[in-house]
Biopython code that builds the backbone (N, CA, C, O; Angstrom):
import numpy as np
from Bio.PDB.StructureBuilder import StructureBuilder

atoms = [
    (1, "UNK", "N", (0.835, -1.165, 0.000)),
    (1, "UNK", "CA", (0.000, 0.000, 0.000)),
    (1, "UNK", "C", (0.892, 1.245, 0.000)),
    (1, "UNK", "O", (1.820, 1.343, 0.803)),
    (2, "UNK", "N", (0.533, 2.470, -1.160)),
    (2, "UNK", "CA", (1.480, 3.324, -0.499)),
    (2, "UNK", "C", (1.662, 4.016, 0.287)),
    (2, "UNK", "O", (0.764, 3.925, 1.124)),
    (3, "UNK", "N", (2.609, 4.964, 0.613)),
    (3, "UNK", "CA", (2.266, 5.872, 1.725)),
    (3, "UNK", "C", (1.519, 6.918, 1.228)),
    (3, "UNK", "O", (1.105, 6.829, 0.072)),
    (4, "UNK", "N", (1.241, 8.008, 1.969)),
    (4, "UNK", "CA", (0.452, 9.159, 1.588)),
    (4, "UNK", "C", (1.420, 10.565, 1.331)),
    (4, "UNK", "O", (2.358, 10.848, 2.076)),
    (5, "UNK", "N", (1.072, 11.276, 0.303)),
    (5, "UNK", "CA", (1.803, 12.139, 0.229)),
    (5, "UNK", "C", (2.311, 12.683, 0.967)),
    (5, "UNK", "O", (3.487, 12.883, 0.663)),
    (6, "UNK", "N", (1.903, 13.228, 2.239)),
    (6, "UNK", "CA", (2.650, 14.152, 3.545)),
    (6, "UNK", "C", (3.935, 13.010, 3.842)),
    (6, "UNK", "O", (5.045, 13.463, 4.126)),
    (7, "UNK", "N", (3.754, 11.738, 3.771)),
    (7, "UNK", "CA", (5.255, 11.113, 4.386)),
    (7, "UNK", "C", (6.204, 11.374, 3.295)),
    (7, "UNK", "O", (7.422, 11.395, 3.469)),
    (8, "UNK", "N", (5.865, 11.490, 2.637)),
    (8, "UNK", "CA", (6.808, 12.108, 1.001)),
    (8, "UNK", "C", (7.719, 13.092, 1.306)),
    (8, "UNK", "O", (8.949, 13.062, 1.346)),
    (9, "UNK", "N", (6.945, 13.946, 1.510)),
    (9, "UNK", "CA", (7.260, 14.973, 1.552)),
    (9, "UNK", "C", (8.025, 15.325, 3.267)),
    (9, "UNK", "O", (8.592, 16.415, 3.189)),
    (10, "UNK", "N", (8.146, 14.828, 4.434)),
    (10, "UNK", "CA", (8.809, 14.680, 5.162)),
    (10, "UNK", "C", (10.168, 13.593, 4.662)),
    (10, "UNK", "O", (11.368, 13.795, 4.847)),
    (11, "UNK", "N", (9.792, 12.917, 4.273)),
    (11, "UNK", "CA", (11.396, 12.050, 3.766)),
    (11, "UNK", "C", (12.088, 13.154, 3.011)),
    (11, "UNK", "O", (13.265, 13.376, 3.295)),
    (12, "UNK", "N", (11.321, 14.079, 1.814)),
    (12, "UNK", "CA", (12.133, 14.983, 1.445)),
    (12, "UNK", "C", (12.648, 16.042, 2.190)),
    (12, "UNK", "O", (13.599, 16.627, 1.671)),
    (13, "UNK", "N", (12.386, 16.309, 2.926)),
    (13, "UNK", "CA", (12.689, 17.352, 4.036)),
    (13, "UNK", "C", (13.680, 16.524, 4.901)),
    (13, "UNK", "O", (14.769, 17.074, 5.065)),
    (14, "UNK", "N", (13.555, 15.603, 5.345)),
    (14, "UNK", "CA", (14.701, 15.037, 5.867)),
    (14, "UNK", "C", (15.664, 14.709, 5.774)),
    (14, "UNK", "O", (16.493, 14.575, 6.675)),
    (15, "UNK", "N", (15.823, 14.426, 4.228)),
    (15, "UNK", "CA", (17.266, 13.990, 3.520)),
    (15, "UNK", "C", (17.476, 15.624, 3.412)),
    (15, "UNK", "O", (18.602, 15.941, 3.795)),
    (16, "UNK", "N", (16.953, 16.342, 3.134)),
    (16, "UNK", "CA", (17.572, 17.708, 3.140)),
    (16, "UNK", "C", (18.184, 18.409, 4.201)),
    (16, "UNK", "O", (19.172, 19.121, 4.024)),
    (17, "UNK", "N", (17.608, 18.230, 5.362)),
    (17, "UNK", "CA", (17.979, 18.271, 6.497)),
    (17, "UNK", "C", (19.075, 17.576, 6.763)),
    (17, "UNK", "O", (20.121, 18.098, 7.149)),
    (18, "UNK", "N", (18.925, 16.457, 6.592)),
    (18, "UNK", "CA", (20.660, 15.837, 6.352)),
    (18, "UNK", "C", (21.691, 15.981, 5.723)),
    (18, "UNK", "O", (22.820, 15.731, 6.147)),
    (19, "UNK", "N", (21.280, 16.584, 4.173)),
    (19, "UNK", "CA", (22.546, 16.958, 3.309)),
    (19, "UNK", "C", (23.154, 18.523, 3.997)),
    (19, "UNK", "O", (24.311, 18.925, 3.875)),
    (20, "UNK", "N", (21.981, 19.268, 4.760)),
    (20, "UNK", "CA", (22.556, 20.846, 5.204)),
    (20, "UNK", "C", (23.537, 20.064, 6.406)),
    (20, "UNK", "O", (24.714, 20.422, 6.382)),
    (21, "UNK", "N", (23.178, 19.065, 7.422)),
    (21, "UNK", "CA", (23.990, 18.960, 8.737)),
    (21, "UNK", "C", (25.316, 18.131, 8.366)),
    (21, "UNK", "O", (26.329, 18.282, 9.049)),
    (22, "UNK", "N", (25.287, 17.038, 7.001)),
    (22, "UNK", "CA", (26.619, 16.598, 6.458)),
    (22, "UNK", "C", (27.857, 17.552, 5.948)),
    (22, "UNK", "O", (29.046, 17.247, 5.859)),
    (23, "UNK", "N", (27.165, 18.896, 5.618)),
    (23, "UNK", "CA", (27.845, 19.751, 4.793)),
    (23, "UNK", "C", (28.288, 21.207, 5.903)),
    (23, "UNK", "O", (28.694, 22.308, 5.528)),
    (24, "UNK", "N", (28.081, 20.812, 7.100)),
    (24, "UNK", "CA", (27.669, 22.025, 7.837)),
    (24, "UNK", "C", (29.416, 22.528, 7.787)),
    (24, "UNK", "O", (30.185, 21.575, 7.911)),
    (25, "UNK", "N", (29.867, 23.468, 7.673)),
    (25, "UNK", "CA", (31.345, 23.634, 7.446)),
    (25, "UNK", "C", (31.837, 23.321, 7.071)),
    (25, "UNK", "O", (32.864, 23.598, 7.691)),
    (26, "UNK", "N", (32.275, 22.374, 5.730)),
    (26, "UNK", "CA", (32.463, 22.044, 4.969)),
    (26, "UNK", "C", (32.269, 22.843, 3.798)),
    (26, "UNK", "O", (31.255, 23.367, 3.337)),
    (27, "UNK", "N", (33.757, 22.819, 3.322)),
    (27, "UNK", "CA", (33.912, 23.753, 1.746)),
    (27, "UNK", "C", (33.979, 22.604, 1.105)),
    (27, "UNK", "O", (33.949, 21.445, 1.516)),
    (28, "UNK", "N", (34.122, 23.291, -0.493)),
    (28, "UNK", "CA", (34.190, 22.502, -1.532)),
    (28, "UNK", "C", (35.188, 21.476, -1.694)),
    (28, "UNK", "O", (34.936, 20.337, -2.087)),
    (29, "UNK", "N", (36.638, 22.027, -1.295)),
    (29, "UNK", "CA", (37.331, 21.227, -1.333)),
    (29, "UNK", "C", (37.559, 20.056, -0.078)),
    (29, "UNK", "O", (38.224, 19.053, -0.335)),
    (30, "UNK", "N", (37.108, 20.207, 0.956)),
    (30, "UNK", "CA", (36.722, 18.784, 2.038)),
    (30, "UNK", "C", (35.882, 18.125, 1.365)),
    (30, "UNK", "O", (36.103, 16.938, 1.128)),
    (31, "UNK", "N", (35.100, 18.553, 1.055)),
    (31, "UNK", "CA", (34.077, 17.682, 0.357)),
    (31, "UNK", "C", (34.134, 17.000, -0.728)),
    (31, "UNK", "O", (33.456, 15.975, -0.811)),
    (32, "UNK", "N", (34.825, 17.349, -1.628)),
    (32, "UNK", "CA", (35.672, 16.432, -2.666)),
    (32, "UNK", "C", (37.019, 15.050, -2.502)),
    (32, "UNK", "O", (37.426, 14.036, -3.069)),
    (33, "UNK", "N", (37.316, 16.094, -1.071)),
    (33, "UNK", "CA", (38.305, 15.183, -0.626)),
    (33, "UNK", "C", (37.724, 13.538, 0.349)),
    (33, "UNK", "O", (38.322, 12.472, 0.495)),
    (34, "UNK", "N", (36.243, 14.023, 0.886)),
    (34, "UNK", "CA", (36.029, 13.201, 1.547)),
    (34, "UNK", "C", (35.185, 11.998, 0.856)),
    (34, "UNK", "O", (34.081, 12.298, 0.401)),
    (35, "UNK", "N", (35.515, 11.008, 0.777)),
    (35, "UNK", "CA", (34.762, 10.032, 0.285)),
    (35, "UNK", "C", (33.248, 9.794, 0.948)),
    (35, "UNK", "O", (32.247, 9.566, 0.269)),
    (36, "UNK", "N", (33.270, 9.879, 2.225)),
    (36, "UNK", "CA", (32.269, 9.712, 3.233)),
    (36, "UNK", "C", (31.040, 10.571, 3.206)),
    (36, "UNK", "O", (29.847, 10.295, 3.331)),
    (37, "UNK", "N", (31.667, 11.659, 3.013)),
    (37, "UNK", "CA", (30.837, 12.850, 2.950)),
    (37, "UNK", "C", (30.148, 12.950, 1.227)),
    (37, "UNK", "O", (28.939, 13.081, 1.032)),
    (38, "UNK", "N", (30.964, 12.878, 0.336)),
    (38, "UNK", "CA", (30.182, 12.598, -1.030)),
    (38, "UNK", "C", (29.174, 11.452, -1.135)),
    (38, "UNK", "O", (28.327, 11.457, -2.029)),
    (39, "UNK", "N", (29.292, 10.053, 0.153)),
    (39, "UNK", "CA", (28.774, 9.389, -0.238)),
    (39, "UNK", "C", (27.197, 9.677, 0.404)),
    (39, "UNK", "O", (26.135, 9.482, -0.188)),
    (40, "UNK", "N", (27.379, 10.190, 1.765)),
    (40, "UNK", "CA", (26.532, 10.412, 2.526)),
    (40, "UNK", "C", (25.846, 11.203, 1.211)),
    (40, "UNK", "O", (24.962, 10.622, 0.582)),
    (41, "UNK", "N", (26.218, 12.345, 0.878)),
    (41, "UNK", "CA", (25.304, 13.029, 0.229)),
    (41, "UNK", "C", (24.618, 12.654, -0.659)),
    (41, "UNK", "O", (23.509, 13.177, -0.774)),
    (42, "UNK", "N", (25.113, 11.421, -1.777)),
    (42, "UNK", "CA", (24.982, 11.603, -2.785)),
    (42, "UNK", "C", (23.567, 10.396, -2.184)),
    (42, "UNK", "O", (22.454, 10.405, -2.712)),
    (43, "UNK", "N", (23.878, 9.632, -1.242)),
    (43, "UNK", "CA", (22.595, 8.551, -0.967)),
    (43, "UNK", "C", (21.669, 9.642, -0.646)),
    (43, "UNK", "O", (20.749, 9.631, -1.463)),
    (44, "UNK", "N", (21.533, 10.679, 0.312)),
    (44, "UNK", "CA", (20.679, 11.733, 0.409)),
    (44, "UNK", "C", (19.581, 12.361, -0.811)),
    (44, "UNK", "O", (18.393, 12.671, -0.715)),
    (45, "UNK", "N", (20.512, 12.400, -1.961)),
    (45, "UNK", "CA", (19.792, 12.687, -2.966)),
    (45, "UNK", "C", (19.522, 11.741, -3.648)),
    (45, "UNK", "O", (19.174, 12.082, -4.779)),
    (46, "UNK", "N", (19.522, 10.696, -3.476)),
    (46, "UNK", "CA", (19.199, 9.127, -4.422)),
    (46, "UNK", "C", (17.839, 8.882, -3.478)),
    (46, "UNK", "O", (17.017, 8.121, -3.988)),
    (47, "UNK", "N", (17.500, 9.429, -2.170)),
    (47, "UNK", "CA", (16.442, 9.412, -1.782)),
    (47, "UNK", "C", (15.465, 10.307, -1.666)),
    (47, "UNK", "O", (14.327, 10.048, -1.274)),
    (48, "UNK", "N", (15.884, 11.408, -2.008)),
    (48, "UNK", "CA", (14.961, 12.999, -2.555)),
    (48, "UNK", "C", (14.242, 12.592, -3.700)),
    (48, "UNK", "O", (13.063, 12.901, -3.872)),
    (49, "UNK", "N", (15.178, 11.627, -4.820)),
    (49, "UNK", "CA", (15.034, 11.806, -6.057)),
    (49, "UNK", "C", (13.805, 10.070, -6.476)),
    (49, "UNK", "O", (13.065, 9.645, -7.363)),
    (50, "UNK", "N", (14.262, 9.733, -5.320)),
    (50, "UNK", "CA", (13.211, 8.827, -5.656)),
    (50, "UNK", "C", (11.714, 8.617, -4.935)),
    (50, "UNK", "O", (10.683, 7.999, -5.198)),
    (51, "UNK", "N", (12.190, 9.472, -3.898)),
    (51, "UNK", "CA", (10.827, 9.782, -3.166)),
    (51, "UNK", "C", (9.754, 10.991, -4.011)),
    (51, "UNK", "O", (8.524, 10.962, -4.001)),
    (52, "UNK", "N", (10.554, 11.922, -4.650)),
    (52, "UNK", "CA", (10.270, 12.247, -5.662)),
    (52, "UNK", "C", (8.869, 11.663, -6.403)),
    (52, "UNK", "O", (7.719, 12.079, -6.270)),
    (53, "UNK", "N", (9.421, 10.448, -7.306)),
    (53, "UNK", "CA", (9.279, 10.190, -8.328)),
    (53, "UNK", "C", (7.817, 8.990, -7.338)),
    (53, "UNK", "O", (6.657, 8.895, -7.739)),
    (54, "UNK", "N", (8.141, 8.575, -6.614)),
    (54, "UNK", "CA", (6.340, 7.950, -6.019)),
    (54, "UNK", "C", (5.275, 9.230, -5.754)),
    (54, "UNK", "O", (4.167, 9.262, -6.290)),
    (55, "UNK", "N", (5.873, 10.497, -4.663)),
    (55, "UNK", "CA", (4.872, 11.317, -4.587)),
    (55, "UNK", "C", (4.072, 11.657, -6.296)),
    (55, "UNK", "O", (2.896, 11.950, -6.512)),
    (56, "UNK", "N", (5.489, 11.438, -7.547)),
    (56, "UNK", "CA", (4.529, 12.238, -8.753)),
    (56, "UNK", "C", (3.441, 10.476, -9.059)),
    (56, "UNK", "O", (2.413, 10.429, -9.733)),
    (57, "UNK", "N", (3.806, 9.800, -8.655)),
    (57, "UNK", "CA", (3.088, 8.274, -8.643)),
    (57, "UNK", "C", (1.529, 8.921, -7.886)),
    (57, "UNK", "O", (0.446, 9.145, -8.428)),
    (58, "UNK", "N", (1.936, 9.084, -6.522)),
    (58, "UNK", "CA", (0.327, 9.026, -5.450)),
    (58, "UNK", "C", (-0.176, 10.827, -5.467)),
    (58, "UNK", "O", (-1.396, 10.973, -5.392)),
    (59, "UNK", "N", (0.319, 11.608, -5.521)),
    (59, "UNK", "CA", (0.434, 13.107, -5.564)),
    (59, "UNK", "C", (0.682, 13.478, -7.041)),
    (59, "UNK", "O", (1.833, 13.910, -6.976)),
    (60, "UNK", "N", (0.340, 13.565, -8.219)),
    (60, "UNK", "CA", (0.875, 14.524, -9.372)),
    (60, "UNK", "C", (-0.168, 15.725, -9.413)),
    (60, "UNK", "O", (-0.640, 16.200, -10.446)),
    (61, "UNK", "N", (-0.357, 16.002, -8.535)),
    (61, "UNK", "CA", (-1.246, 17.466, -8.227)),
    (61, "UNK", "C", (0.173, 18.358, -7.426)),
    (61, "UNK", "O", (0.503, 19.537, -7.550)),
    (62, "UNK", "N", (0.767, 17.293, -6.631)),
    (62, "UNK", "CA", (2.222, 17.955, -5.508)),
    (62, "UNK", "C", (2.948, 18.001, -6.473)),
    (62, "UNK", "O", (3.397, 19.129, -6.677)),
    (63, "UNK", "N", (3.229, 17.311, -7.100)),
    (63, "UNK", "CA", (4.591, 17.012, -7.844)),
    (63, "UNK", "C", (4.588, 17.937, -8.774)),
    (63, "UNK", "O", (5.600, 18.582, -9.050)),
    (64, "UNK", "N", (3.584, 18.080, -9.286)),
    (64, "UNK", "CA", (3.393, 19.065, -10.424)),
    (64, "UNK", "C", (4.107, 20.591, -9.912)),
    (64, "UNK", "O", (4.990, 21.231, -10.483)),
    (65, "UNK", "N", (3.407, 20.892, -8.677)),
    (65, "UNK", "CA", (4.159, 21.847, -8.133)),
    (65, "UNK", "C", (5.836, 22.403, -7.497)),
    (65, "UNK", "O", (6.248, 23.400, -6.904)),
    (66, "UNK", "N", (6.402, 21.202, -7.987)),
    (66, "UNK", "CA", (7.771, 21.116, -7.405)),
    (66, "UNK", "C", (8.609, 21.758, -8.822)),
    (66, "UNK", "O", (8.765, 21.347, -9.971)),
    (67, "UNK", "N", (9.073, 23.066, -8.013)),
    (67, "UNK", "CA", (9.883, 23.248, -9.709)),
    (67, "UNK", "C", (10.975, 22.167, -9.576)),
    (67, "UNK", "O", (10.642, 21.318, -10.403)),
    (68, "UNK", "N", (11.864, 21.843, -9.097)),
    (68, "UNK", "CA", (12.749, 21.466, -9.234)),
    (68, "UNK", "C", (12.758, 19.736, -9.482)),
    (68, "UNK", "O", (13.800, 19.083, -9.535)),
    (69, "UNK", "N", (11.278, 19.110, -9.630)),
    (69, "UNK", "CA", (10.649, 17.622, -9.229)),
    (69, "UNK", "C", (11.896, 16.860, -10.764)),
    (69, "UNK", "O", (12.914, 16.188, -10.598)),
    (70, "UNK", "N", (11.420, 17.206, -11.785)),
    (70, "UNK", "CA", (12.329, 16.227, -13.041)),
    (70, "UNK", "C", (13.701, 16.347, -12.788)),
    (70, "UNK", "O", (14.470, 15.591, -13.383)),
    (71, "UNK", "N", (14.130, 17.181, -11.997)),
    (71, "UNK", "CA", (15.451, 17.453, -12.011)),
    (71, "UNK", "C", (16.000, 16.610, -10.713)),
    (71, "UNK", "O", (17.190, 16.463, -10.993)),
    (72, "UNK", "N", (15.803, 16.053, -9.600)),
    (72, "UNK", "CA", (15.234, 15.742, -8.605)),
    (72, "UNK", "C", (15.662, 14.035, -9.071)),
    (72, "UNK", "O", (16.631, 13.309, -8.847)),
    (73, "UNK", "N", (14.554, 13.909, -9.716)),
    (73, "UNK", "CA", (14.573, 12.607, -10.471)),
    (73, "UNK", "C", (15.449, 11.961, -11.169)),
    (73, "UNK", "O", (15.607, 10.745, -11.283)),
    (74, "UNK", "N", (16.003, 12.810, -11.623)),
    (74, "UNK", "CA", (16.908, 13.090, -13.150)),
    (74, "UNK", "C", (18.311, 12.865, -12.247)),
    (74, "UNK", "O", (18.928, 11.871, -12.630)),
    (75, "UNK", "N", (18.791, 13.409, -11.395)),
    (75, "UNK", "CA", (19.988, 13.196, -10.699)),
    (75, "UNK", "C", (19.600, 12.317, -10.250)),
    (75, "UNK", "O", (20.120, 11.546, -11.056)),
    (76, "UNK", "N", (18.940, 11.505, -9.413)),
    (76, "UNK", "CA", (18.842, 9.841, -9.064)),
    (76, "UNK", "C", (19.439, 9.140, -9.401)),
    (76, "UNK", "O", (20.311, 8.439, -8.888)),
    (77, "UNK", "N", (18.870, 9.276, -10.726)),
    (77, "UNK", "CA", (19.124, 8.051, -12.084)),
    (77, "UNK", "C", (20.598, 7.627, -12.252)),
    (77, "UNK", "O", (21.194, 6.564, -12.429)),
    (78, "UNK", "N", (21.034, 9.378, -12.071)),
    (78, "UNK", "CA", (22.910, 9.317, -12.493)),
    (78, "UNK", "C", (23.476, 8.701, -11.337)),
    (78, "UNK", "O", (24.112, 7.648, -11.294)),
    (79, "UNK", "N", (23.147, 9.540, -10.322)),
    (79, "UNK", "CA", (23.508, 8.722, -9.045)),
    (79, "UNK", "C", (23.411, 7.256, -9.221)),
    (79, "UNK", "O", (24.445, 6.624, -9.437)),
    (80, "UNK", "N", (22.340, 6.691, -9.154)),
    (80, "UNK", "CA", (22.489, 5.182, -9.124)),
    (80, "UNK", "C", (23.065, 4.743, -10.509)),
    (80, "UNK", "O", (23.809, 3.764, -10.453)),
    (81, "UNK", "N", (22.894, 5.192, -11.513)),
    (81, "UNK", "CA", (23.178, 4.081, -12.811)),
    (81, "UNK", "C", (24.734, 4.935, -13.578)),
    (81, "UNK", "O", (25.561, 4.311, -14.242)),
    (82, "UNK", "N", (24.796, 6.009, -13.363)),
    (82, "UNK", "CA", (25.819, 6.363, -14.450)),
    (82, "UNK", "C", (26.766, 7.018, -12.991)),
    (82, "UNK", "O", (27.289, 8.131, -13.063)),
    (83, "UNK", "N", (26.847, 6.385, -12.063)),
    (83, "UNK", "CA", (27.569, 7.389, -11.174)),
    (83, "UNK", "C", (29.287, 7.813, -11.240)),
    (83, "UNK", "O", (29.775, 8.740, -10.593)),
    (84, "UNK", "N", (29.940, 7.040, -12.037)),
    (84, "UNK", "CA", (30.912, 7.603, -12.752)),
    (84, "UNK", "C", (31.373, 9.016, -13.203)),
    (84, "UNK", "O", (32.434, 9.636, -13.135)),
    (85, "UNK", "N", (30.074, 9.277, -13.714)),
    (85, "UNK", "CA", (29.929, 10.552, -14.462)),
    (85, "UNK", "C", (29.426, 11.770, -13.488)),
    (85, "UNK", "O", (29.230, 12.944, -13.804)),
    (86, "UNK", "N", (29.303, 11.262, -12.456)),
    (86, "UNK", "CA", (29.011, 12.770, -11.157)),
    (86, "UNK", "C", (30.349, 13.345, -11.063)),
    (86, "UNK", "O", (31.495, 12.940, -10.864)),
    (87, "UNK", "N", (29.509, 14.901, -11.374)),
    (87, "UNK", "CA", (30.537, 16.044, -10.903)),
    (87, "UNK", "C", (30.611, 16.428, -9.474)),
    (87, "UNK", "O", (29.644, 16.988, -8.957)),
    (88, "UNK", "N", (31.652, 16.179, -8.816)),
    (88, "UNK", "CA", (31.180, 16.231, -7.019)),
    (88, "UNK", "C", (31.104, 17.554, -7.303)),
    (88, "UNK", "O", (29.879, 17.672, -7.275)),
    (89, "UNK", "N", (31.671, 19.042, -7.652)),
    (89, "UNK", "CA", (31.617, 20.483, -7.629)),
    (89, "UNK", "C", (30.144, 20.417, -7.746)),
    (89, "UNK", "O", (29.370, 21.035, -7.014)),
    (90, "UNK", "N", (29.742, 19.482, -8.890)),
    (90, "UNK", "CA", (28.100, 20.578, -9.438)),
    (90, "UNK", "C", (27.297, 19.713, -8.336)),
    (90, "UNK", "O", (26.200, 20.260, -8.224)),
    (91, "UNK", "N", (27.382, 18.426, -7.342)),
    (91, "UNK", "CA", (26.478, 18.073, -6.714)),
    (91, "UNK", "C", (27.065, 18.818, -5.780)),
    (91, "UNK", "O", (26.416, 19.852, -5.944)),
    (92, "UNK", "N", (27.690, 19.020, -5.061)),
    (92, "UNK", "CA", (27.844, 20.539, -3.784)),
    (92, "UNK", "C", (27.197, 21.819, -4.288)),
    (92, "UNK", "O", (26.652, 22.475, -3.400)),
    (93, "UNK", "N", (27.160, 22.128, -5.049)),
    (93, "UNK", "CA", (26.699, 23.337, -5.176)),
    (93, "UNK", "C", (25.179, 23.082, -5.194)),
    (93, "UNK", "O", (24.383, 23.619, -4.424)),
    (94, "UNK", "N", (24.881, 22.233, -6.126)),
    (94, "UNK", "CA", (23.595, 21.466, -5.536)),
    (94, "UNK", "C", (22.899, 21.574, -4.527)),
    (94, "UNK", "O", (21.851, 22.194, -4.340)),
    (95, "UNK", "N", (23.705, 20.748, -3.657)),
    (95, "UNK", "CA", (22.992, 20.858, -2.169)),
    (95, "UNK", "C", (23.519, 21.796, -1.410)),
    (95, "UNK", "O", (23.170, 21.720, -0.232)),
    (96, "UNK", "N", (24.425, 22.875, -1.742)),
    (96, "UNK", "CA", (24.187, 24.049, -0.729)),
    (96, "UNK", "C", (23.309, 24.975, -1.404)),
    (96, "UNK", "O", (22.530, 25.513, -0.617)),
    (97, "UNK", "N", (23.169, 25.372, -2.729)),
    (97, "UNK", "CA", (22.107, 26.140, -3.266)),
    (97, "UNK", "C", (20.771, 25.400, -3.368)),
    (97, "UNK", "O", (19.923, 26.188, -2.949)),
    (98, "UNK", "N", (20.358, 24.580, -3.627)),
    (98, "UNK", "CA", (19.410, 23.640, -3.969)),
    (98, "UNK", "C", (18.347, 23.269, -3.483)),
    (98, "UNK", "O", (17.184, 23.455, -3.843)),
    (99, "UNK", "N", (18.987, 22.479, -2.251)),
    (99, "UNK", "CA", (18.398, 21.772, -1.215)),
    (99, "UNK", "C", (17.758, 22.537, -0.374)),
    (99, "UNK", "O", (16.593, 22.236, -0.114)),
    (100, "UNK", "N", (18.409, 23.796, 0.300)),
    (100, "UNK", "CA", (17.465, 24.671, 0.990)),
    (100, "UNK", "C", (15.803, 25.070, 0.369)),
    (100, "UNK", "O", (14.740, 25.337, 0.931)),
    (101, "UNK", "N", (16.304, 24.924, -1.310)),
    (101, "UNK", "CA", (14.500, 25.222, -1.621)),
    (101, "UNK", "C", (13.770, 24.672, -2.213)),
    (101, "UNK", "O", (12.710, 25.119, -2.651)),
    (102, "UNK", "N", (14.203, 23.587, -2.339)),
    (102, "UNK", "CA", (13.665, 21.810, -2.770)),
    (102, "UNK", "C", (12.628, 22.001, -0.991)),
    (102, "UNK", "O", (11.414, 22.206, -0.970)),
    (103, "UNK", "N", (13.431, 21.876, 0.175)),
    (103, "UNK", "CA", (13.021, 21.512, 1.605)),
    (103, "UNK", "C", (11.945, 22.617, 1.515)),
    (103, "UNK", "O", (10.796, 22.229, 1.307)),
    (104, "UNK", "N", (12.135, 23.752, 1.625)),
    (104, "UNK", "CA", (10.992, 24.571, 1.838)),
    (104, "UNK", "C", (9.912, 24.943, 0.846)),
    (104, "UNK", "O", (8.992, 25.714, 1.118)),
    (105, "UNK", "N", (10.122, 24.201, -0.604)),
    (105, "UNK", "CA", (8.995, 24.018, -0.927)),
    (105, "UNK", "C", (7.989, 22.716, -0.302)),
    (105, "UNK", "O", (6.780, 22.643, -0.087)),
    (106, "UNK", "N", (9.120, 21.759, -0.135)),
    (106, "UNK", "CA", (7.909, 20.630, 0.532)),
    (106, "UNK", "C", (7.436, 21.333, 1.691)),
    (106, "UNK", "O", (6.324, 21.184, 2.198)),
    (107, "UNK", "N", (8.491, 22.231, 2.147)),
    (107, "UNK", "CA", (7.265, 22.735, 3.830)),
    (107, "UNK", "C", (6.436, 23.288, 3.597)),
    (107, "UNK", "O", (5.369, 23.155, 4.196)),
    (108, "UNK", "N", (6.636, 24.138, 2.609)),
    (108, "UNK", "CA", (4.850, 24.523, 2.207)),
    (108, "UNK", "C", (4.475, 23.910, 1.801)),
    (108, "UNK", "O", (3.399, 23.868, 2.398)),
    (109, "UNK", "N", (4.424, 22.922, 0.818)),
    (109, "UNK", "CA", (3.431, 22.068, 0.368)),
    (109, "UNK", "C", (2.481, 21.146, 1.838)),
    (109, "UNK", "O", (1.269, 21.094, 2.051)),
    (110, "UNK", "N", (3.365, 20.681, 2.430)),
    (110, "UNK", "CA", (3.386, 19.511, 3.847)),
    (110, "UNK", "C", (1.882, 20.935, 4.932)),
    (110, "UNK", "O", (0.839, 20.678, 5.535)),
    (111, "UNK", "N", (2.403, 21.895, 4.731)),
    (111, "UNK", "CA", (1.511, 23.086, 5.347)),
    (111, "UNK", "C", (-0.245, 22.862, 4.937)),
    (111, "UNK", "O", (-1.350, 22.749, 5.468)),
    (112, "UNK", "N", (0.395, 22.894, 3.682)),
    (112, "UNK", "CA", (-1.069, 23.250, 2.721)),
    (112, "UNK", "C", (-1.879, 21.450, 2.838)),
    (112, "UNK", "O", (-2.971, 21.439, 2.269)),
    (113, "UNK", "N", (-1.633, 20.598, 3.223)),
    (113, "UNK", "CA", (-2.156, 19.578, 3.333)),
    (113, "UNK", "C", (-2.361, 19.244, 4.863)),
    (113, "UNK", "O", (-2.905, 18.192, 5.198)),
]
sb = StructureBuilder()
sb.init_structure("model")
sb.init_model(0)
sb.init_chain("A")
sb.init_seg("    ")
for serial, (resi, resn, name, xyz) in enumerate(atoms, 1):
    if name == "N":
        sb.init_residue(resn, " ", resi, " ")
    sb.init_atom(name, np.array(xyz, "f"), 0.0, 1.0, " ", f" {name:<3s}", serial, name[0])
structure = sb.get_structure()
């Protein structure tokens, strides 16, 4: 059975919440250097991106509203299948620009329901 959109949307808020407290002082270059820390993150967004992709499953009224939802998705994919090809620079910048408004759109959304 699935879950209901509001748990969606807290898993997304939570991995976000996690990629801001993995990254908390951390520059670009620790973060490239650290294996641990790229990995942490990058599972963070392999679970944004697929939690994602059920809310547009049980929710495509929410999803619809996510600017950032295909894109979301779209890095998953690389993450899990082509992960070779990740740029650690462009996924940091990612989740320090990114993630803050990926999270607070689900908080409003999570509000409005």
């Amino acid at each position: 059975m699935p879950r209901d959109a509001s748990a969606y949307l807290v898993d997304i808020i939570e991995a976000c919440d996690s990629i801001e407290s993995i990254l908390a002082g951390v520059d670009l270059d620790a973060y490239v250097a650290s294996r641990e820390k790229r990995s942490a993150v990058e599972r963070e967004f392999i679970i944004i991106g697929e939690t994602t992709a059920r809310l547009r499953d049980v929710a495509p009224e929410l999803y619809d509203r996510m600017s950032h939802g295909h894109l979301a998705i779209g890095m998953r994919n690389v993450l899990t299948h082509d992960y070779v090809s990740v740029d650690h620079e462009s996924l940091y910048d990612t989740a320090i620009e990114d993630a803050p408004h990926v999270k607070q759109e689900c908080l409003d959304l999570l509000v409005e329901l």
